[in-house]
N, CA, C and O atoms as a GROMACS GRO file, in nm:
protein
  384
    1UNK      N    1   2.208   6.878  10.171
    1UNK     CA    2   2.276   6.806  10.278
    1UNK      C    3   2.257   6.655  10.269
    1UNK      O    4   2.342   6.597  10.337
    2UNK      N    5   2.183   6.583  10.214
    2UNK     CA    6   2.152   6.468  10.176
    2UNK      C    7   2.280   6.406  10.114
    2UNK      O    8   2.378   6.458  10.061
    3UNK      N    9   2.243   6.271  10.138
    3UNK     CA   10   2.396   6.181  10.100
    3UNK      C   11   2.331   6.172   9.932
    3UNK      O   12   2.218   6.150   9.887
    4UNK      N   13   2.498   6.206   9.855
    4UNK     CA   14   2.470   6.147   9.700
    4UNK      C   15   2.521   6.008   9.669
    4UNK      O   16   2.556   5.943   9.767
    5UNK      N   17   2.530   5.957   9.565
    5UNK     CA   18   2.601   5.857   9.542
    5UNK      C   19   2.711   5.848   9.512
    5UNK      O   20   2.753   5.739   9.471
    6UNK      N   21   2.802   5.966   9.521
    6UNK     CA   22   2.937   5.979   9.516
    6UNK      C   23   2.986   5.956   9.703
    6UNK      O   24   3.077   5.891   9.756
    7UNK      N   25   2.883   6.038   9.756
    7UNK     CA   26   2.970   5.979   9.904
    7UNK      C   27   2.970   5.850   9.967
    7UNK      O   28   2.898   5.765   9.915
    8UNK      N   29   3.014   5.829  10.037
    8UNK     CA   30   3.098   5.687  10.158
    8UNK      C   31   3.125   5.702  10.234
    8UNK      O   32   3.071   5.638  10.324
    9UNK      N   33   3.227   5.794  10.268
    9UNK     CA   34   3.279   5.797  10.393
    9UNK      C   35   3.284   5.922  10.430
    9UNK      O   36   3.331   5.996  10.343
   10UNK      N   37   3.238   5.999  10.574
   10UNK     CA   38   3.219   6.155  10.602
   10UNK      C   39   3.286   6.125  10.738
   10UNK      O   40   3.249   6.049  10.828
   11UNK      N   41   3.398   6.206  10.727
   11UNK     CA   42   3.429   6.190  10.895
   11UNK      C   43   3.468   6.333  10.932
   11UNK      O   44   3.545   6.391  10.854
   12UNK      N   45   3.426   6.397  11.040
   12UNK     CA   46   3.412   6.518  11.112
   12UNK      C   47   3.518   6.507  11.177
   12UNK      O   48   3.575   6.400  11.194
   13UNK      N   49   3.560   6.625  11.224
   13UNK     CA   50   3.668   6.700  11.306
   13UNK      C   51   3.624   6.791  11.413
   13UNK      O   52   3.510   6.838  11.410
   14UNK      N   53   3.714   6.821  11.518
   14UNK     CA   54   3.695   6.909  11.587
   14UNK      C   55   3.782   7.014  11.570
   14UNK      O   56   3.902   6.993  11.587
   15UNK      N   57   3.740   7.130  11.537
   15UNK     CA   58   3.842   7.242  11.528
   15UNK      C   59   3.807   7.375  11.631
   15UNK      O   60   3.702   7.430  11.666
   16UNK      N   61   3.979   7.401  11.666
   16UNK     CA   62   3.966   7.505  11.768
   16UNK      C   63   3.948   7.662  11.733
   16UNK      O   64   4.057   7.714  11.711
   17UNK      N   65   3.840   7.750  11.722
   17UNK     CA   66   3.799   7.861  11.744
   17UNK      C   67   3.805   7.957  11.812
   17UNK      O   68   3.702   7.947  11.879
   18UNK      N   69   3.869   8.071  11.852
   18UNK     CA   70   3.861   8.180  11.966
   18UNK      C   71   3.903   8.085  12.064
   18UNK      O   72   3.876   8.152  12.164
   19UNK      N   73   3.956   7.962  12.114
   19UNK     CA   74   3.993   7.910  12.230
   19UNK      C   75   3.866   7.806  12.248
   19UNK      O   76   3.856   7.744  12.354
   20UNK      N   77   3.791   7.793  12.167
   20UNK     CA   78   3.655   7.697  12.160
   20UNK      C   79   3.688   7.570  12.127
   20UNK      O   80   3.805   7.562  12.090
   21UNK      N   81   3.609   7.432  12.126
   21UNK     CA   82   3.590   7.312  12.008
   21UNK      C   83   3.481   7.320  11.946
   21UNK      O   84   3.374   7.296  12.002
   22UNK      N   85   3.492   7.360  11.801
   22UNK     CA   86   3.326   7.359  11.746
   22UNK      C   87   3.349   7.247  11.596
   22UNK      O   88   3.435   7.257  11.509
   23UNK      N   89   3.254   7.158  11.606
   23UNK     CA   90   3.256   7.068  11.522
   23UNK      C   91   3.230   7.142  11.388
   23UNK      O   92   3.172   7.250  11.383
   24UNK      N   93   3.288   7.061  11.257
   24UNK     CA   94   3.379   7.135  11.118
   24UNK      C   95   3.194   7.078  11.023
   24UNK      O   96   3.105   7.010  11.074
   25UNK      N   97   3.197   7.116  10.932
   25UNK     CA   98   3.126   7.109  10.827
   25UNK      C   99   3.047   6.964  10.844
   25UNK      O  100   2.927   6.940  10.837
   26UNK      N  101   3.179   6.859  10.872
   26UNK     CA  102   3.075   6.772  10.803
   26UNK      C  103   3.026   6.691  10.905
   26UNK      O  104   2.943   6.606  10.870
   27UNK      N  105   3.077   6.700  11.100
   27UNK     CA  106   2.998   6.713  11.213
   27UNK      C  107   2.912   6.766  11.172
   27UNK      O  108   2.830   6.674  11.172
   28UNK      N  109   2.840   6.886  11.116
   28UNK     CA  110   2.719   6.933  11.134
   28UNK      C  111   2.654   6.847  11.005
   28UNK      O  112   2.551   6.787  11.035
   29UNK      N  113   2.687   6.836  10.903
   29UNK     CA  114   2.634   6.744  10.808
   29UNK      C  115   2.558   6.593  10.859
   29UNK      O  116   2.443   6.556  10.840
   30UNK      N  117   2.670   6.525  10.930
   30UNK     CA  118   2.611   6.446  10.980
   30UNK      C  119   2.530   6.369  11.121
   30UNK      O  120   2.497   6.254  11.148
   31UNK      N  121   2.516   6.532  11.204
   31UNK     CA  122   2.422   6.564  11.236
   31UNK      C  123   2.261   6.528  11.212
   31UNK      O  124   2.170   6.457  11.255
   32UNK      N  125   2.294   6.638  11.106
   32UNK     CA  126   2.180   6.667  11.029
   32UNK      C  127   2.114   6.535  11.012
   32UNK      O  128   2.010   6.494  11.064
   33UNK      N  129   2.201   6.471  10.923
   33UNK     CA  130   2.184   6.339  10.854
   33UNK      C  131   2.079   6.216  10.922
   33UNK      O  132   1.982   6.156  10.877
   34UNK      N  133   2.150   6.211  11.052
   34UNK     CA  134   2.110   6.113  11.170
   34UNK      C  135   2.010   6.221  11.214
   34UNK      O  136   1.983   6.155  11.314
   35UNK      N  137   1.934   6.325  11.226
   35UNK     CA  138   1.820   6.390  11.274
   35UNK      C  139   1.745   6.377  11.179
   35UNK      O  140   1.644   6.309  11.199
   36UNK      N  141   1.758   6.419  11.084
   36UNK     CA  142   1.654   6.416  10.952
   36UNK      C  143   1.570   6.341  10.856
   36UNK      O  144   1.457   6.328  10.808
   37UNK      N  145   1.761   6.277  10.855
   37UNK     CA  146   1.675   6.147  10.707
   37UNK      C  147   1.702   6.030  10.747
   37UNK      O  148   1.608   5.956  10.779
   38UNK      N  149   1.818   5.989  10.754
   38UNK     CA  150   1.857   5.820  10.805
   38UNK      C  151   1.774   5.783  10.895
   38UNK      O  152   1.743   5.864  10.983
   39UNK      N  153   1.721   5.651  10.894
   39UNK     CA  154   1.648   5.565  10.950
   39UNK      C  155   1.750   5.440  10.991
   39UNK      O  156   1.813   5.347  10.940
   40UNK      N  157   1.717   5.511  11.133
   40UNK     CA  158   1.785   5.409  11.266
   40UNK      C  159   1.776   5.262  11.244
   40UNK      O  160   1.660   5.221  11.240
   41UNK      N  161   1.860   5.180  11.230
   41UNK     CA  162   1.816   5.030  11.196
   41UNK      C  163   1.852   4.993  11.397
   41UNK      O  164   1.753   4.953  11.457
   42UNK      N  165   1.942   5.004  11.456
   42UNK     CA  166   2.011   4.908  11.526
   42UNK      C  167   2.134   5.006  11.578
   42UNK      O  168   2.181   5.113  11.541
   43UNK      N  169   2.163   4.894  11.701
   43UNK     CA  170   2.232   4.961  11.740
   43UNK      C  171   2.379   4.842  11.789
   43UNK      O  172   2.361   4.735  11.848
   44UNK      N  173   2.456   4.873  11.765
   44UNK     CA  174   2.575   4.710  11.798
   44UNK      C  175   2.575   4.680  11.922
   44UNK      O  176   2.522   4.752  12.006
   45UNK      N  177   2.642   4.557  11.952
   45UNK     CA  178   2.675   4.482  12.091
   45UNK      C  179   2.714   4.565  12.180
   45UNK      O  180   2.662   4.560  12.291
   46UNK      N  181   2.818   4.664  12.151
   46UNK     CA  182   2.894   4.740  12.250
   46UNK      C  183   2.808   4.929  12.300
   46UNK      O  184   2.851   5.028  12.358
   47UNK      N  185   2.704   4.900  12.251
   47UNK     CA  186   2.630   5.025  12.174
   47UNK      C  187   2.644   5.176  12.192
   47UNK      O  188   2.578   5.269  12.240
   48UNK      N  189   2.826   5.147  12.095
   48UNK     CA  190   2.845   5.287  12.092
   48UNK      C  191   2.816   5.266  11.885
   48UNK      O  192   2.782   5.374  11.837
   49UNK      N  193   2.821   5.201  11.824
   49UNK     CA  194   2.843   5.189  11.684
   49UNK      C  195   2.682   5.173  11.634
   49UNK      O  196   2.607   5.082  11.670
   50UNK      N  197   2.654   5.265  11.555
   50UNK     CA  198   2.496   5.281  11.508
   50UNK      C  199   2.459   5.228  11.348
   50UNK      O  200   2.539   5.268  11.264
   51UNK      N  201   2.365   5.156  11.305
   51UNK     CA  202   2.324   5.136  11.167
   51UNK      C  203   2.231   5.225  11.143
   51UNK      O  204   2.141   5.255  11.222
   52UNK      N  205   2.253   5.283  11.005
   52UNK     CA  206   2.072   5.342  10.927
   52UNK      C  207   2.093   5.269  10.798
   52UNK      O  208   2.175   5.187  10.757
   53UNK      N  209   1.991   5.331  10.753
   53UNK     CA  210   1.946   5.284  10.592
   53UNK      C  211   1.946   5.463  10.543
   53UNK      O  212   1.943   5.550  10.630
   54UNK      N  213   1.948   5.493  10.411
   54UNK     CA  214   1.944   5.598  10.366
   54UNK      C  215   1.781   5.533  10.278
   54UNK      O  216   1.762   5.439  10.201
   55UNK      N  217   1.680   5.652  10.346
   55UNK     CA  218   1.543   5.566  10.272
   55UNK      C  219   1.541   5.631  10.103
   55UNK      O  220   1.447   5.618  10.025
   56UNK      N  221   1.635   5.682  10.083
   56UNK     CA  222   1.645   5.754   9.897
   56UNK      C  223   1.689   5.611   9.816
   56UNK      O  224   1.614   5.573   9.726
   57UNK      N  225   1.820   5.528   9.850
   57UNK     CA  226   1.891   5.444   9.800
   57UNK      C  227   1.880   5.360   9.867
   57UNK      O  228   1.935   5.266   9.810
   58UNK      N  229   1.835   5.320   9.979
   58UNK     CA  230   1.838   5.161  10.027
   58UNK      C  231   1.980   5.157  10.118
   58UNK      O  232   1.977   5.089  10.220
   59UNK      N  233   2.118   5.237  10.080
   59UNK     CA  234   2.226   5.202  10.125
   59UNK      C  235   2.205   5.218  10.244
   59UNK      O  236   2.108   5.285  10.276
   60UNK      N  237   2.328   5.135  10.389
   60UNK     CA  238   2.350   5.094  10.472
   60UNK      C  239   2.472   5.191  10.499
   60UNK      O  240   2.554   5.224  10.414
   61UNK      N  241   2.470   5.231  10.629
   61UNK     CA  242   2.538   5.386  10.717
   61UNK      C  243   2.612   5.323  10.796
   61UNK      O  244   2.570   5.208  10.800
   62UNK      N  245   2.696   5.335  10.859
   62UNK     CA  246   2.772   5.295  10.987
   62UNK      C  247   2.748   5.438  11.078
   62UNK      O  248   2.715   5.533  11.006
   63UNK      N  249   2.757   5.465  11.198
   63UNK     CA  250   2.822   5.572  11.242
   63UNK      C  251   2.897   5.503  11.375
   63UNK      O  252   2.850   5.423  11.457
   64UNK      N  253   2.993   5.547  11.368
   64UNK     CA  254   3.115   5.558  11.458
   64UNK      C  255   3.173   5.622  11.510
   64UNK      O  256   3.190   5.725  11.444
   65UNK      N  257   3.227   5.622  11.612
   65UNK     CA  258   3.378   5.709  11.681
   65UNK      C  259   3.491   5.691  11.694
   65UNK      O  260   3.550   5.673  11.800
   66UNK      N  261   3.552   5.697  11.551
   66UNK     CA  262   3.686   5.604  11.588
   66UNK      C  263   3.786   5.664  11.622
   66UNK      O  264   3.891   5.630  11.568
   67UNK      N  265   3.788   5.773  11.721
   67UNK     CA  266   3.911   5.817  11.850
   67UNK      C  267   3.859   5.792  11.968
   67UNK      O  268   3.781   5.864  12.031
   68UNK      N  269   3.894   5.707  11.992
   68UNK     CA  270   3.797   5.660  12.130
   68UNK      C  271   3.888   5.752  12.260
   68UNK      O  272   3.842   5.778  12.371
   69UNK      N  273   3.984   5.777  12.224
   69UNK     CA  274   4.079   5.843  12.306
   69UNK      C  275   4.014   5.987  12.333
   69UNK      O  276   4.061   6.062  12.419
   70UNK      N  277   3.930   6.013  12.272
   70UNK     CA  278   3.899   6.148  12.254
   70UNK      C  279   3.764   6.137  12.371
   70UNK      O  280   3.705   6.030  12.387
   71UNK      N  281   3.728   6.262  12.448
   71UNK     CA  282   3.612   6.294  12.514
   71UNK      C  283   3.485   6.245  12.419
   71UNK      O  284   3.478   6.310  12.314
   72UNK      N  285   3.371   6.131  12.439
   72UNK     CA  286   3.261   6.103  12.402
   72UNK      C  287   3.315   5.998  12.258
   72UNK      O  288   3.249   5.961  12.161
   73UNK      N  289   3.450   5.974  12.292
   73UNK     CA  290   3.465   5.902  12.108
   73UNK      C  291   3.537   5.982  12.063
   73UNK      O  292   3.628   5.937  11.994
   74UNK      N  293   3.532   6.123  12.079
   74UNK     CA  294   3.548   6.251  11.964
   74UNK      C  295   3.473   6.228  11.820
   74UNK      O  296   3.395   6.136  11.797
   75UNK      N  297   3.508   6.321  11.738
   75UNK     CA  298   3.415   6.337  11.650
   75UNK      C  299   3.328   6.217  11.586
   75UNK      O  300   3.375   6.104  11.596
   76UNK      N  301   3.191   6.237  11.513
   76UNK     CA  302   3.157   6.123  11.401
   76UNK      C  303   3.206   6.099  11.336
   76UNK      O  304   3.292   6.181  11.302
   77UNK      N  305   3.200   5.989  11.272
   77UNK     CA  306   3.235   5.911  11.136
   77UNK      C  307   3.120   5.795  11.086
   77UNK      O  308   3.090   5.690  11.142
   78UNK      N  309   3.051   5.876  10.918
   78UNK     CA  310   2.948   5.799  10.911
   78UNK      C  311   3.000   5.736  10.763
   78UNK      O  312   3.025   5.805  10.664
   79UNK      N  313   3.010   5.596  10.772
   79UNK     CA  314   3.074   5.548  10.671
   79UNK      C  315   2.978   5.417  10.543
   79UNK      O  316   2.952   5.302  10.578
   80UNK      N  317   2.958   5.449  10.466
   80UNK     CA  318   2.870   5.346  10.390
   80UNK      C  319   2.929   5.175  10.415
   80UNK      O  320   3.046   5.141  10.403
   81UNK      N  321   2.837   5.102  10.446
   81UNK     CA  322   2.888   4.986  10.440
   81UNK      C  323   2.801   4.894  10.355
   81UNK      O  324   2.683   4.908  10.325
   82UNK      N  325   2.916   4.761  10.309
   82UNK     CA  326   2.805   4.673  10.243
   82UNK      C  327   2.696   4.544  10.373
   82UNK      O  328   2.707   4.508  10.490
   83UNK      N  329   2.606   4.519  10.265
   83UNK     CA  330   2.494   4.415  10.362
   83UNK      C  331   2.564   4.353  10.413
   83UNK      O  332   2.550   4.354  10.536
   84UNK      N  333   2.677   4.263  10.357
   84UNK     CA  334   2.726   4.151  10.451
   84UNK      C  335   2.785   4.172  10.554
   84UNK      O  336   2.779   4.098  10.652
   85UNK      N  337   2.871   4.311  10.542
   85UNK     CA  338   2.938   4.315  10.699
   85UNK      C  339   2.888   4.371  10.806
   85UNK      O  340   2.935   4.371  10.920
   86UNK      N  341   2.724   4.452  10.740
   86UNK     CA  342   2.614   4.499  10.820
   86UNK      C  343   2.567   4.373  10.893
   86UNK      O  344   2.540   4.369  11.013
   87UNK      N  345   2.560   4.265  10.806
   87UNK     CA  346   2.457   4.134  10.891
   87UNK      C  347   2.569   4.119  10.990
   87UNK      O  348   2.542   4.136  11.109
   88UNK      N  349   2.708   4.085  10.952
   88UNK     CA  350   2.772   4.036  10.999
   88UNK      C  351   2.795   4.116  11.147
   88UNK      O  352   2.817   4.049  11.248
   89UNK      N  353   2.791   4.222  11.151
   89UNK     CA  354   2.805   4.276  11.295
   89UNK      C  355   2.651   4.314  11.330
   89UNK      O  356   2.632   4.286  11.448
   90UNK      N  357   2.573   4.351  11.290
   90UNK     CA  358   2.432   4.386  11.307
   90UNK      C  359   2.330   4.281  11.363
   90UNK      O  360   2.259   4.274  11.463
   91UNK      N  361   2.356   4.192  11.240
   91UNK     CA  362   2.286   4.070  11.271
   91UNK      C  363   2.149   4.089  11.197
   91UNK      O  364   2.152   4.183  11.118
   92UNK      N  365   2.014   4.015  11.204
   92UNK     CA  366   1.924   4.034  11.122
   92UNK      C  367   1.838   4.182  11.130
   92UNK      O  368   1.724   4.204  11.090
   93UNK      N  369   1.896   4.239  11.172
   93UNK     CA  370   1.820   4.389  11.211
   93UNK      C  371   1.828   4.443  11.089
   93UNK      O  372   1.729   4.511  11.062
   94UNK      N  373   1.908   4.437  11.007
   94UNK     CA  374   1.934   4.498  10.910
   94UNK      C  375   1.815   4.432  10.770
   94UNK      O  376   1.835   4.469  10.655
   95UNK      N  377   1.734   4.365  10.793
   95UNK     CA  378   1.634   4.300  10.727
   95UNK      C  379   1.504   4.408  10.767
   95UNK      O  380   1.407   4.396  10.692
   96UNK      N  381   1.499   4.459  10.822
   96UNK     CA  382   1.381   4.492  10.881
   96UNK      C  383   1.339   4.601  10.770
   96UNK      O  384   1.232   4.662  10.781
   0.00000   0.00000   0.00000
């Protein structure tokens, strides 16, 4: 379940079941991800948008909700980003 260096961008779905919403594969992936391994850097101005670090590779995580239309955001979206646009919205947290 760990991020490789082929991934970047993981964005989850909600799919309907027996009349249910149960989040798809990679909701539970990145889950996991943000419970397990990623290390929380920060959190943005508006603080729905989250930073980690992946402590294997050093790389920089976004997580997001980008259906805001949706109940809670609707699903995750955890997307690799580079340092600069981490500082740039993060600010020096991302040094730590």
């Amino acid at each position: 379940m760990k991020l490789t260096p082929l991934d970047t961008d993981l964005i989850g779905a909600w799919l309907m079941k027996k009349g249910a919403v149960t989040a798809d594969r990679a909701c539970r992936r990145i889950d996991w991800l943000i419970a397990n391994h990623l290390v929380q850097l920060g959190v943005d101005a508006s603080g729905w948008d989250e930073l980690y670090r992946d402590p294997d590779d050093g790389r920089l995580w976004e997580l997001t909700w980008p259906q805001s239309e949706m109940h809670g955001g609707g699903p995750p979206r955890l997307t690799c980003v580079a340092v600069d646009a981490a500082r740039a919205k993060y600010g020096a947290i991302i040094d730590t």
